[in-house]
C-alpha positions in Angstrom: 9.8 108.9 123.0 10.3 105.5 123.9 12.8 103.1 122.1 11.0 100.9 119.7 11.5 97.1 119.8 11.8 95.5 116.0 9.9 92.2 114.8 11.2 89.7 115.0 12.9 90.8 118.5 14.0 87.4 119.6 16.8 89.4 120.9 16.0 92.2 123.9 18.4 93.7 126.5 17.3 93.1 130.2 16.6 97.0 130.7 14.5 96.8 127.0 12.6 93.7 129.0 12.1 96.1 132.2 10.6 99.0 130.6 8.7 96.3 128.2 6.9 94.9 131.6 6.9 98.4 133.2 5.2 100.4 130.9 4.4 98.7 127.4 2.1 95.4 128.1 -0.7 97.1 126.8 1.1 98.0 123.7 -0.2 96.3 120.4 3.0 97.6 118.7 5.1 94.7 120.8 4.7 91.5 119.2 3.5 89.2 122.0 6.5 86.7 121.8 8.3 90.3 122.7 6.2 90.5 125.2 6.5 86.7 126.8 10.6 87.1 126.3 10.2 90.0 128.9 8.0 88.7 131.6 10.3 85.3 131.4 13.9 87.9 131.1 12.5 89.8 134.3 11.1 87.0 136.2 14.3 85.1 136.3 16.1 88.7 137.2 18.5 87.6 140.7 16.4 91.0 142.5 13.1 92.6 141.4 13.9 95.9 142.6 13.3 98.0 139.3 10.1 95.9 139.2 7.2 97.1 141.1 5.3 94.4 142.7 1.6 96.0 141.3 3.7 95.9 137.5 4.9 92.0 138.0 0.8 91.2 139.1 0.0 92.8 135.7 2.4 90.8 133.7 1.5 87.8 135.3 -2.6 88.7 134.4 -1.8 89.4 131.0 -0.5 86.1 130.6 -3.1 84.6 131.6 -5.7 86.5 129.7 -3.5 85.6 126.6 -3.0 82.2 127.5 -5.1 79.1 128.0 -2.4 77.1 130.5 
């Protein structure tokens, strides 16, 4: 069962933030500000190699299908 991430979760660890952008993006139990904390903790990461590329392309598309930039 995965770990569940309280509200407000200002706060994540960098491995909650992995699994977060791995697996849980789709999740309407993560608050969205959860959700953008993760994407930003993992895209300034110094190597992406727990990160597969094809899960970094679907971060980046949900944030733009969630945002008007």
């Amino acid at each position: 069962m995965p770990s569940l991430i309280p509200f407000p979760s200002h706060h994540i660890t960098l491995a909650e933030a992995c699994m977060i952008v791995r697996d849980r993006m789709e999740d309407d139990s993560i608050p969205i500000p959860t959700k953008v904390l993760a994407i930003e903790m993992v895209a300034r990461m110094e190597t992406h190699n727990s990160i597969r590329k094809d899960d970094l392309v679907a971060a980046l598309r949900w944030l733009f299908d969630h945002y008007d930039f």
